[in-house]
C-alpha positions in Angstrom: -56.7 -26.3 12.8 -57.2 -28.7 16.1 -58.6 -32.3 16.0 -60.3 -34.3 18.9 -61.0 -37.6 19.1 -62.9 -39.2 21.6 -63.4 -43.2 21.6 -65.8 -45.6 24.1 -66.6 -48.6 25.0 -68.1 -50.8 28.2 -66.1 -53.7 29.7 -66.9 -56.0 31.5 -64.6 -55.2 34.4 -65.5 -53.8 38.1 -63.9 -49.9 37.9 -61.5 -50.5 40.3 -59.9 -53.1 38.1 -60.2 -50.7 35.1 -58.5 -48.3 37.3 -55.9 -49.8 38.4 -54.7 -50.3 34.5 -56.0 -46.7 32.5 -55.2 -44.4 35.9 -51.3 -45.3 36.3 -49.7 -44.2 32.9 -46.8 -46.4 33.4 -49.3 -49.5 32.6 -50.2 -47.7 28.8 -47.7 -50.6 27.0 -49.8 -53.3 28.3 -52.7 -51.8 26.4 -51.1 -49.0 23.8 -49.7 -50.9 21.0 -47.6 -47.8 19.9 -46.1 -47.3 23.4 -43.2 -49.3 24.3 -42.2 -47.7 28.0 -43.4 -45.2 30.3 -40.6 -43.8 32.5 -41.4 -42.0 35.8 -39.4 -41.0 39.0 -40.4 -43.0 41.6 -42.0 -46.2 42.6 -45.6 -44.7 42.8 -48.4 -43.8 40.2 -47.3 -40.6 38.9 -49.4 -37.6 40.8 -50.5 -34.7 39.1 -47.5 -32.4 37.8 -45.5 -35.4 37.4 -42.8 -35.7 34.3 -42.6 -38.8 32.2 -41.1 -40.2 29.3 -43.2 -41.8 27.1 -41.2 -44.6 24.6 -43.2 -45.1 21.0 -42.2 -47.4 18.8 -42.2 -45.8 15.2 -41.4 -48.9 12.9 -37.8 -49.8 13.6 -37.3 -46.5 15.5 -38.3 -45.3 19.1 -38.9 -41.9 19.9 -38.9 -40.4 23.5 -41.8 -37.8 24.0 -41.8 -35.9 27.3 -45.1 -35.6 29.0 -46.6 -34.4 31.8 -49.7 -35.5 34.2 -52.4 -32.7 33.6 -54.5 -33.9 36.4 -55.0 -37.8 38.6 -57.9 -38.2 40.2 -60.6 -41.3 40.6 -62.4 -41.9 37.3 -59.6 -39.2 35.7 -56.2 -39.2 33.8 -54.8 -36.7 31.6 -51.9 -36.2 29.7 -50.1 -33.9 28.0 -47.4 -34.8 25.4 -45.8 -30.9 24.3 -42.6 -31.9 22.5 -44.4 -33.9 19.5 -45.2 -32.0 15.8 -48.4 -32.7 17.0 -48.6 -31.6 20.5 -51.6 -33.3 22.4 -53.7 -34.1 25.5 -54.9 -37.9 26.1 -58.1 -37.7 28.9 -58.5 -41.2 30.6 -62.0 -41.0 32.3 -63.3 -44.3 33.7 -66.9 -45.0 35.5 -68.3 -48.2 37.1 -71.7 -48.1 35.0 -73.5 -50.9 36.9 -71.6 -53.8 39.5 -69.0 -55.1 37.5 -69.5 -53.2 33.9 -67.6 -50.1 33.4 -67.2 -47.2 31.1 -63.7 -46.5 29.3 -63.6 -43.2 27.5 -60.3 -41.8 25.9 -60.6 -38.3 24.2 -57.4 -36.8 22.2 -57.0 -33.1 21.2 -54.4 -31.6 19.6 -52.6 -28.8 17.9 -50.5 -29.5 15.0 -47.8 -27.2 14.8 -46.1 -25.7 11.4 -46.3 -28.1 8.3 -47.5 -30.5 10.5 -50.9 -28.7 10.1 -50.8 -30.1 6.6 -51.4 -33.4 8.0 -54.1 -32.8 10.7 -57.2 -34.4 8.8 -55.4 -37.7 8.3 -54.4 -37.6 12.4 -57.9 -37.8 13.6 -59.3 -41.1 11.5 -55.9 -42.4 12.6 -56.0 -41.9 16.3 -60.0 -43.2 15.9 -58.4 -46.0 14.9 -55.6 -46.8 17.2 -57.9 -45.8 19.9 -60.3 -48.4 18.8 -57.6 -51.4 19.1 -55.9 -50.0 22.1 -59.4 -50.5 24.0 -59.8 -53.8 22.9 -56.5 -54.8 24.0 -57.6 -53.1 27.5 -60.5 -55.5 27.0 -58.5 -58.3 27.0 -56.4 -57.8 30.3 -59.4 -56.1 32.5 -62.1 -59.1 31.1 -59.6 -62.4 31.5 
């Protein structure tokens, strides 16, 4: 048994702002509260096919999750986290909706693995959640 979540909102922000922030994953601990680091090779926004190592903070804990960009492309990020009990893909997609307002959507699936699928219907209402929060944290750095 899968879940998806898919969260919205509109900011006040011209896309190319929004961009700049939601299409470079190594910018998700500005705006993910869970997500202490993002480490990539390079100095430039990961490409498609790129590895990274995404740092969350679990209470006193961190946990390394490897990743991988899915696709990276204008208005689209995807990610795929494989290692986790509950392997997922995040899709970033971001549209300018009028001069200076646009569209942040961030849609999670996944595929709980094991005894893990125990715990799927309480994953969904929780990533709802933290999706919810992370926008409005986005909010607050694209509309200051």
């Amino acid at each position: 048994m899968g879940f998806e979540v898919e969260v919205e909102t509109i900011l006040e922000a011209p896309g190319e702002r929004v961009g700049a922030i939601v299409g470079d994953p190594r910018n998700a601990p500005m705006w993910h509260r869970d997500i202490v680091a993002v480490r990539a090779a390079g100095d430039d926004a990961p490409a498609e096919g790129a590895e990274l190592t995404i740092v969350i903070a679990r209470g006193d804990r961190h946990e390394d999750y490897e990743a991988r960009v899915v696709a990276r492309s204008e208005g689209l990020l995807s990610v795929e986290v494989a290692g986790a009990a509950f392997p997922l893909v995040t899709e970033y997609r971001w549209d300018e909706v009028s001069p200076g307002r646009t569209r942040v959507r961030v849609r999670t699936t996944g595929r709980p693995r094991g005894a893990a699928r125990l715990g799927a219907p309480l994953v969904a209402p929780t990533l709802r959640r933290s999706g919810e929060r992370d926008l409005e944290a986005l909010r607050a750095i694209v509309e200051a």
